[in-house]
C-alpha positions as CSV (number, residue, x, y, z in Angstrom):
1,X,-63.3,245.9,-49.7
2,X,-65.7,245.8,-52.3
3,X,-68.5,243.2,-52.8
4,X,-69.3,241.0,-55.8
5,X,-72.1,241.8,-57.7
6,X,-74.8,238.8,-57.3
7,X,-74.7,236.1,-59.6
8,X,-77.4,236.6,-61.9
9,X,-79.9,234.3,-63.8
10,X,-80.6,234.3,-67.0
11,X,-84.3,234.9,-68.4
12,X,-86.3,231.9,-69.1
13,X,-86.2,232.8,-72.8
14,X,-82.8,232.5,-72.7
15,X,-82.6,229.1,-70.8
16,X,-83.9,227.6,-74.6
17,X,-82.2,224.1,-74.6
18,X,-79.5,223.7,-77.3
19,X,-80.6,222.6,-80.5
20,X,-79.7,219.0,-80.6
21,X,-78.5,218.6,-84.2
22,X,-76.3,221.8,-86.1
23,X,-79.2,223.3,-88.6
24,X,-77.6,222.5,-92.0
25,X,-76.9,226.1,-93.0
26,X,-74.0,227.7,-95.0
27,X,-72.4,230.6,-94.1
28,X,-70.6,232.9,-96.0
29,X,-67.5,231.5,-94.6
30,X,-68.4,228.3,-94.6
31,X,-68.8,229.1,-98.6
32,X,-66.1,230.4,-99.2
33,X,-63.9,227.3,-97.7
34,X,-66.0,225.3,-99.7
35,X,-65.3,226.7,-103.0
36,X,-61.6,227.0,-102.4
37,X,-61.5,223.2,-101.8
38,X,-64.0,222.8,-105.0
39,X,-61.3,224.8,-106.5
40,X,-57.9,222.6,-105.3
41,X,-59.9,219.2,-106.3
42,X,-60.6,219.6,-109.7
43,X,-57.6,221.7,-109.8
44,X,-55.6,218.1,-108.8
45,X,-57.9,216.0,-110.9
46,X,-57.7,218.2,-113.8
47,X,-53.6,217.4,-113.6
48,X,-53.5,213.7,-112.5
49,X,-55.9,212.9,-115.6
50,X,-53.4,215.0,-117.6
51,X,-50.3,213.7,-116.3
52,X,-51.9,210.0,-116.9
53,X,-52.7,210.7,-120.5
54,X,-49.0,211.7,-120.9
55,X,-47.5,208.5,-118.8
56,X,-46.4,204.9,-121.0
57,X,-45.7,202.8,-118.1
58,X,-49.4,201.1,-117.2
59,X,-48.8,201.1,-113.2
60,X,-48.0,204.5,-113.3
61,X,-51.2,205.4,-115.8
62,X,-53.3,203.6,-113.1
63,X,-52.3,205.0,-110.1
64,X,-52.1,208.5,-111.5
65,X,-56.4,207.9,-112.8
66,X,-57.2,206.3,-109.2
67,X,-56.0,209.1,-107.6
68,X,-57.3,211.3,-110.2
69,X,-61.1,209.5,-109.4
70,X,-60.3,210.1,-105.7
71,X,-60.3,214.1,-106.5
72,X,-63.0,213.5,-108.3
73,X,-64.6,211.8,-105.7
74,X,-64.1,214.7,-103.1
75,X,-65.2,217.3,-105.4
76,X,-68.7,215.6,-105.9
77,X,-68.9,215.2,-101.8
78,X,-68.2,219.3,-101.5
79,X,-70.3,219.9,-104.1
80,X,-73.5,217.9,-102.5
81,X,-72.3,220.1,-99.2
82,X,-73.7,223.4,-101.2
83,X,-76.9,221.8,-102.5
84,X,-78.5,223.4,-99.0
85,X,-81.4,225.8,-99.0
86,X,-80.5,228.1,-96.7
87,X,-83.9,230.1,-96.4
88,X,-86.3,226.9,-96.2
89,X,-83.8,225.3,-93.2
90,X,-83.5,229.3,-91.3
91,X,-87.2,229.0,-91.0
92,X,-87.4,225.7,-89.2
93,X,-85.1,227.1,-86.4
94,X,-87.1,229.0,-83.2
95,X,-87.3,232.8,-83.9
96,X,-84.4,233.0,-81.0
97,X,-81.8,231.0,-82.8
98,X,-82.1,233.1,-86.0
99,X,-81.7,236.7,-84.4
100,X,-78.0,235.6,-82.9
């Protein structure tokens, strides 16, 4: 029968605690997700606004802007997501972080 290798421990430099908070960083992916929802908000506020403009009943016309403003809305908080400089917060983290 054949034995088990030993369980190993890992080098010291690779013990480094967890970094607390995520580094606010975009990746490409992360990007890309981001512009495709950029992308379906204005898409949907570009049409409720038109569809509003279009309505005669008043309730309708109101409920068709607030939820227009609610796209609207979104698209500003996505769009603050991307306002991130990427190079100034990769050279905060410890030389180990950025090499995985």
């Amino acid at each position: 029968m054949a034995q088990l290798p030993a369980i190993m421990t890992p080098p010291a430099a690779q013990t480094q605690a967890p970094i607390p908070v995520p580094p606010r960083v975009i990746t490409t992916k992360d990007s890309m997700y981001l512009k495709d929802s950029l992308s379906w908000e204005l898409l949907a506020f570009k049409k409720l606004h038109a569809f509003a403009q279009q309505v005669t009943d008043p309730q309708i016309k109101q409920v068709l802007e607030k939820t227009g403003q609610m796209h609207q809305r979104h698209y500003q908080k996505l769009l603050n997501h991307l306002n991130v400089n990427n190079d100034a917060v990769m050279a905060t983290l410890p030389q180990t972080q950025q090499n995985q």
